[in-house]
Structure formats: structure tokens, C-alpha cells
C-alpha positions in Angstrom: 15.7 14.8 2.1 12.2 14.8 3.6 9.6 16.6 0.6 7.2 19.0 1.9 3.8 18.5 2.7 2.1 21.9 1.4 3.5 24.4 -0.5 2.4 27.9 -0.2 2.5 32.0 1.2 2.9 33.4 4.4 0.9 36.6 4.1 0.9 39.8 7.0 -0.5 42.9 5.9 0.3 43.4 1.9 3.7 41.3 1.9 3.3 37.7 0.7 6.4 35.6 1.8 6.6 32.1 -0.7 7.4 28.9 1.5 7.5 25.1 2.0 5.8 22.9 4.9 8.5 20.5 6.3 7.6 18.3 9.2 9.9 19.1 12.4 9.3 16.1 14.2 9.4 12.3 13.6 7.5 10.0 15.4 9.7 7.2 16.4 7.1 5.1 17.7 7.8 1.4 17.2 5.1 0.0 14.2 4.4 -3.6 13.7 2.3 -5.5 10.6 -0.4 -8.3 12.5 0.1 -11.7 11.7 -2.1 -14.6 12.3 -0.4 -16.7 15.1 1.1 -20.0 14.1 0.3 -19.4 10.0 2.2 -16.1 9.0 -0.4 -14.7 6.8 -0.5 -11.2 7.0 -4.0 -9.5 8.5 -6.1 -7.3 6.9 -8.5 -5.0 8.0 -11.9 -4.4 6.1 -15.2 -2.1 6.1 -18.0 -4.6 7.4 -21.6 -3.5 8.7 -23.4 -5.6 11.7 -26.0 -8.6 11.3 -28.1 -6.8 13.5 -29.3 -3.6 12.5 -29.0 -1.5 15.6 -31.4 1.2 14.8 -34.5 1.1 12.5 -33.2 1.1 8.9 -37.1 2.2 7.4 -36.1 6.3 9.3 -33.0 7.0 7.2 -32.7 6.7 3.4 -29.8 3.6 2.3 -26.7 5.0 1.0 -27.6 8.6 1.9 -27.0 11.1 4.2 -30.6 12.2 4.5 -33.5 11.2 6.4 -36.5 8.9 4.6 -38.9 11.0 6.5 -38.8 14.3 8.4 -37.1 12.9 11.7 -33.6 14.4 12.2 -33.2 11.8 15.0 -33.1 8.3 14.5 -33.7 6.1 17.6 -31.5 3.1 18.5 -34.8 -0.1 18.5 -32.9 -3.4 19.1 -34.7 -5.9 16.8 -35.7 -8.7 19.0 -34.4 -12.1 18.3 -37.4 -14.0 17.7 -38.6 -11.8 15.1 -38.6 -12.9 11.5 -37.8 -10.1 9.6 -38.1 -10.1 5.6 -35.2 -11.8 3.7 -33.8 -12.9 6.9 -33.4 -16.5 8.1 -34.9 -17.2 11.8 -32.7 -18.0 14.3 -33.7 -21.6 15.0 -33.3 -22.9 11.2 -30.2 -24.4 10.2 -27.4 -22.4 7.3 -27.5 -25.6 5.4 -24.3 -25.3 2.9 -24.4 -24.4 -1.1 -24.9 -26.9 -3.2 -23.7 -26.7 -6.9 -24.6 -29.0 -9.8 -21.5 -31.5 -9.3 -22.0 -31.8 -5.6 -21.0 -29.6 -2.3 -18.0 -27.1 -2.7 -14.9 -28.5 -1.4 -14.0 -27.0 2.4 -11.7 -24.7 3.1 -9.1 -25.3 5.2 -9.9 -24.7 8.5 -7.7 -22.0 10.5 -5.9 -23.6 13.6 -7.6 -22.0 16.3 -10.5 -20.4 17.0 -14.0 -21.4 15.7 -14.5 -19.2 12.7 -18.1 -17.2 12.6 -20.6 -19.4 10.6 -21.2 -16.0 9.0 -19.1 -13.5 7.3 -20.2 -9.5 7.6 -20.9 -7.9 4.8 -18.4 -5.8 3.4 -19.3 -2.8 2.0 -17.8 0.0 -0.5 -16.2 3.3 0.8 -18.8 5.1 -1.2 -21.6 3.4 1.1 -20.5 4.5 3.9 -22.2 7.7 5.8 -21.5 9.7 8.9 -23.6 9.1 12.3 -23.2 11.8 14.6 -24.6 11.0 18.3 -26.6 13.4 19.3 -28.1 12.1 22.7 -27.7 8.3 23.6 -29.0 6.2 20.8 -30.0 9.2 18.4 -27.6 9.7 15.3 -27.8 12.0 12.6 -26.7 11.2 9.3 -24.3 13.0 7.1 -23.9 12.2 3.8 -20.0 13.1 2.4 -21.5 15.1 -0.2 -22.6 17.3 2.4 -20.0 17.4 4.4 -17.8 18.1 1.2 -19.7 21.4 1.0 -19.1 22.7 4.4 -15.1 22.6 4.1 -13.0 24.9 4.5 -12.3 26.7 0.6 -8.9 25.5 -0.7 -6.0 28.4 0.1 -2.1 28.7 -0.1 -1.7 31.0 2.7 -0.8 31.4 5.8 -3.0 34.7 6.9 -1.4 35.8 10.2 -3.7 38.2 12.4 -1.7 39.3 15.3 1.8 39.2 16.4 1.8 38.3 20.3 4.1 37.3 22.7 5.5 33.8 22.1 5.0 33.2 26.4 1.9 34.3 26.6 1.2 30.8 24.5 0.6 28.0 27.3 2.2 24.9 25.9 -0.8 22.8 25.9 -2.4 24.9 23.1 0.9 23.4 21.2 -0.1 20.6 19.0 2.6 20.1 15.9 5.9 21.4 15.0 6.7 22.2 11.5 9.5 24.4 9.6 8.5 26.8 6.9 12.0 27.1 4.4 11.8 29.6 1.9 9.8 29.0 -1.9 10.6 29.8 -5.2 9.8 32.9 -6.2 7.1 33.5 -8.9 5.8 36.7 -10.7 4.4 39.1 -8.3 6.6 38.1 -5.4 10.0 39.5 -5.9 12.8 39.0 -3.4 11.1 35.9 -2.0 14.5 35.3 0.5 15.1 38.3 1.4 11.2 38.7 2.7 11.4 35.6 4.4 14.6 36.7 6.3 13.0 40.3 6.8 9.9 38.4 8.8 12.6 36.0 10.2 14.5 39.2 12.1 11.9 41.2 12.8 10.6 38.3 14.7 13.6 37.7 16.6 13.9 41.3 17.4 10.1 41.9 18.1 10.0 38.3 20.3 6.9 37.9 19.1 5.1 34.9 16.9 2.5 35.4 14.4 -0.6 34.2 14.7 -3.0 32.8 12.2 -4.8 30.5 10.0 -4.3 28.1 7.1 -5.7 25.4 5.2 -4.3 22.2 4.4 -5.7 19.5 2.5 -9.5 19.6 4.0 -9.2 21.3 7.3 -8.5 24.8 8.5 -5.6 25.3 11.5 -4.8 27.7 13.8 -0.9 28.3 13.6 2.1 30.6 15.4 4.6 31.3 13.1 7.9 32.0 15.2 11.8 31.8 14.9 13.4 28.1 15.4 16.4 27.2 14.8 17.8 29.9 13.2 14.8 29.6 10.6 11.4 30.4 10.2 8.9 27.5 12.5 4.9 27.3 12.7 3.5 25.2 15.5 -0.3 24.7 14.9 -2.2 25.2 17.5 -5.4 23.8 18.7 -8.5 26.4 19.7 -9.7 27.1 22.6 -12.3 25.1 23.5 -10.4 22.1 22.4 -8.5 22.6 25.4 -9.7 21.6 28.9 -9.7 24.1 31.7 -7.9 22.5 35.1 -11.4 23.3 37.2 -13.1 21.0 34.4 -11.1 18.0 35.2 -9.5 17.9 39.0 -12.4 16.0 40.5 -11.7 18.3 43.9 -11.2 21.3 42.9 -7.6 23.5 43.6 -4.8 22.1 45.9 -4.7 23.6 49.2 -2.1 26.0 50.2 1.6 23.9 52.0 3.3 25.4 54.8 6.2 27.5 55.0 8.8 24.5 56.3 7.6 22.2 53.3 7.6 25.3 50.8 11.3 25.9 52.1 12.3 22.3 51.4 10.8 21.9 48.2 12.6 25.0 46.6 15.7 23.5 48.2 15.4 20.3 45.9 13.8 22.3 43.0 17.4 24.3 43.1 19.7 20.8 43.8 17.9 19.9 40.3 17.9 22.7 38.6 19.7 22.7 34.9 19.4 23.5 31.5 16.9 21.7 29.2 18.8 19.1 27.2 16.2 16.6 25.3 18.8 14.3 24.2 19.3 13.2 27.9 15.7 11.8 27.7 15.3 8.8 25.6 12.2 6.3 25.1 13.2 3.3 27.5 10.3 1.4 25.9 10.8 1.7 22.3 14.8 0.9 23.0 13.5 -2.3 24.8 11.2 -3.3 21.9 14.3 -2.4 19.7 16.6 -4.7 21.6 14.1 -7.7 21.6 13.9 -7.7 18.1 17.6 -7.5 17.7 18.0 -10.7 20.0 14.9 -12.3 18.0 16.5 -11.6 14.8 20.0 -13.1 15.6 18.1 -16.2 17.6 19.5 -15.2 21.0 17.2 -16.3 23.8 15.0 -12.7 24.2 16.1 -11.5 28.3 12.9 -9.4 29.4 14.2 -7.4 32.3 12.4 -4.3 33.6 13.1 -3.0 36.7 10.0 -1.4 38.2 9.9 2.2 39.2 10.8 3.0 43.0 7.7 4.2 44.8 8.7 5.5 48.5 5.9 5.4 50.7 6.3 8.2 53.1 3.4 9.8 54.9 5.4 12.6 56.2 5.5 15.3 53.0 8.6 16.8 54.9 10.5 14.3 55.5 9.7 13.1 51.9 11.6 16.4 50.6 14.3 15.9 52.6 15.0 13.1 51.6 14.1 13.5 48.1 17.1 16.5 48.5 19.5 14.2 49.9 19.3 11.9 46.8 19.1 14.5 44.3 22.4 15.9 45.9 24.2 12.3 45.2 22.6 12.1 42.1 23.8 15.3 40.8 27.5 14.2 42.4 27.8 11.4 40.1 26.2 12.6 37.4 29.5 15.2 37.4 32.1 13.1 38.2 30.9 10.8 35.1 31.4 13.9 33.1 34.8 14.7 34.5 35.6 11.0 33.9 34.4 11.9 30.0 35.7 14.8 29.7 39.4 13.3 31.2 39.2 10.3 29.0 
């Protein structure tokens, strides 16, 4: 059984409603570990900082979040290469290799493949590491996570819904994750935890409305719609509005122009051939269950068969004809699609 991710109250008006944070999704995405090719030693990722400073390190104070100086901008000033810069080697003379007292250190053994760099980055400590934000093109300012600490959100257990609204009046895109909230234990001061949470459960239903509001978890505050799902209590956060694009933002030429009448006609005809009820386990990943089946084949030592078969792309130039045609083969489609059902159903 999955364990819940925050624990906490769902709170409208005076009435405080105990619950637990279960994810309702799982992402089924296909992870893999990296490898280095030919050796199988597992890779590793680190923290490492650049060779080349790329902006002047005497503006900003090491290790801090705050300016040296009174600049809130720091300009991006490549160093140029024939400079000699204090503690740093010139370009031009040789990395001669460490010597110690009973001769040179014994080499490594070299990786088979590429040349390795003659010079490992610096890695550095979590602790070390500060926030740039860009601010115009090659001005940062720096955040220390200290400050940044202080400007979160202040840790809280509810969920403070503001307004009941229409679940419809919610455009999909502002839909971002799907959770379920089941029912908490009940502590002192919140009586009849259950039979609350099924009170806000039904009067949901009945209202066909969601709750909207806000929560924290962890470090960052969500916006959320608390609705009925599945016969329980479901909160989808959401994200705020000027997260999401507006379509005159993006289409590079503005708002299709109006279609006919004739290709209107036609194009409700095949809407109505392919009309039918929404059924997601119709709809699978054909790429992860490709990636699943060459593993399978990999793992038994069958030779791998790598067949895709590319998408069909009519080229048609004639938008009517397109639908008509497009109807026709939604029509046989939808034939088929019934008869193997029948043949199911038979069998």
C-alpha cells in the first residue's frame, strides 16, 4: 500500500476535516541507470564549477548570496585567454605531473575511449552553492539559501479552501497533479473525523462544485480543487494564472479563419462516426511497451527485432475531400472495431 505524502486538515469555514495525501497517478515512464560503454561501471553525476570564471568573481562575495559591493547586477566579462591571472597557470606552460619522494605516482588506467580532460573541475559542497537569477542577458543576482529560506511559505497542515465553483468552469490546462485525500485519524478537537469528510464528500456531489484553495507542502505553497473522484474525496493542484499561456501569446498568426459551411457539415459528420465514451485503458504507451519488449528479448538473449511502423500522413490539398475521406475510414474502422467485440463477446 502506497504511504502518504502529507498528512493534514481540509478546513471551509469553522469545520476542519483530518486527511491523508495519496498520490493518484503513477508515472510509468521507463528509467534507466547510465553505464559507461564497454566497462559497466555505473555513472555518477557531481556538482562541479567551470575553469573559466564567466563573470567577474571580485563583484559578488564567495560563498554568499550577497554582493561584495553595492551592485545588484553582476556583468558576464569573459576573462581573455592570454591573461595571467593570480594562482593560475598560463595557457602556454606545460601541467607537468606530481612528483612524490619515491618517484612519479603510478598511472591510472586509462578509460577506452575518449581522451580524458587533462583537468578535472572542481567539485564543490552543496553548502557552496548559491542561486543566480538572470536578470537581463549576462546580469545575475545572487541568492544566498539563507535568504531564500526566509521568504517561504510558513509551514501549515491545511488545506484552506476559499470558494466553491463550478468543477467546468476549470479549463483542463490549469490541471497539473492528481491526488486522493482519504480520511485521518481523528484527534482532540475534531470529533467525527468520517463522518465530516463524507458530509464534504456529498455536499460536493450534490452542489457539483469543487473547492478551491491553498496549501503548503514541504517548501512551496499550491493552489488546489478539492472535488469528488471516485467515489472519494480528490484534490488536483492547480497551477496560477500566469503560469499558463494565453493561445494569442503563442499562435505565431493569430486566430484560425472561419471554414465554410460544406467542410463544417463534413467534419461534424466524422466528429459523430467517432464519437464514444472516454475509456483510458484503450490508450496505452506504444513507446514504453516497445522499450519493455526490447529488454525482454535482451534479457532472454533473443536477437532485439526494432520494428516501427511510421505514422500515415495523407497529403491531400483538398480539406473536403480530406473529411470525406477521413469519414469513410472512420466508418470501417468503427465496423471492425465492433465485430471484434461481438467476436469477444461470442467467444
Amino acid at each position: 500500500m502506497p504511504r502518504a505524502i502529507w498528512t493534514g486538515w481540509v478546513g471551509f469555514g469553522l469545520v476542519l476535516i483530518p486527511v491523508k495525501l495519496f498520490p493518484a497517478t503513477t508515472p510509468r515512464d521507463v528509467r534507466f541507470h547510465e553505464f559507461a560503454r564497454g566497462s559497466g561501471r555505473r555513472v555518477r553525476h557531481r556538482r562541479v564549477v567551470e575553469e573559466e570564471a564567466p563573470w567577474d568573481l571580485g563583484r559578488w562575495a564567495v560563498g554568499s548570496g550577497e554582493p561584495s559591493k553595492q551592485e545588484t547586477v553582476g556583468k558576464l566579462e569573459p576573462l581573455g585567454l592570454g591573461e595571467q591571472q593570480e594562482g593560475r597557470r598560463p595557457a602556454s606552460e606545460p601541467v607537468l605531473p606530481e612528483m612524490s619522494p619515491s618517484g612519479p605516482e603510478p598511472e591510472q588506467p586509462a578509460f577506452q575511449g575518449r581522451e580524458p580532460f587533462p583537468h578535472a573541475p572542481a567539485e564543490i559542497e552543496y553548502e557552496d552553492v548559491v542561486k543566480g537569477y538572470e536578470v537581463e542577458p549576462g546580469g545575475f543576482v545572487m541568492l544566498g539559501r539563507d535568504e531564500l529560506e526566509a521568504l517561504r511559505p510558513a509551514p501549515d497542515r491545511t488545506i484552506h479552501i476559499e470558494s466553491f465553483v463550478p468543477l467546468e468552469q476549470i479549463d483542463p490546462v490549469y490541471f497539473e497533479r492528481s491526488y486522493y485525500l482519504a480520511p485521518g485519524q481523528a484527534t482532540q478537537g475534531t470529533p467525527g473525523a468520517e463522518r465530516a469528510y463524507g458530509l464534504l464528500l456529498a455536499a460536493l456531489e450534490h452542489a457539483r462544485r469543487v473547492g478551491v484553495g491553498r496549501f503548503v507542502m514541504r517548501t512551496r505553497e499550491y493552489l488546489a480543487a478539492v472535488r469528488p473522484m471516485d467515489g472519494v474525496l480528490g484534490m488536483e493542484t492547480l497551477f496560477f494564472a500566469d503560469e499558463v499561456r494565453r493561445a494569442s501569446d503563442v499562435l505565431p498568426y493569430g486566430l484560425p479563419t472561419p471554414t465554410g459551411e460544406r467542410e463544417l457539415n463534413v467534419a461534424m459528420k466524422l466528429i459523430d462516426v467517432m464519437a464514444g465514451d472516454w475509456d483510458p485503458g484503450e490508450y496505452t504507451d506504444t513507446y514504453r511497451d516497445r522499450v519493455m519488449e526490447l529488454i525482454r528479448q535482451k534479457a532472454e538473449g533473443l536477437e532485439p527485432v526494432r520494428e516501427v511502423e511510421p505514422m500515415p500522413r495523407p497529403e491531400m490539398a483538398d480539406l473536403l475531400a480530406a473529411l470525406r475521406q477521413s469519414v469513410e475510414e472512420a466508418r470501417e474502422r468503427d465496423t471492425a472495431k465492433k465485430s471484434r467485440r461481438g467476436g469477444r463477446a461470442s467467444g
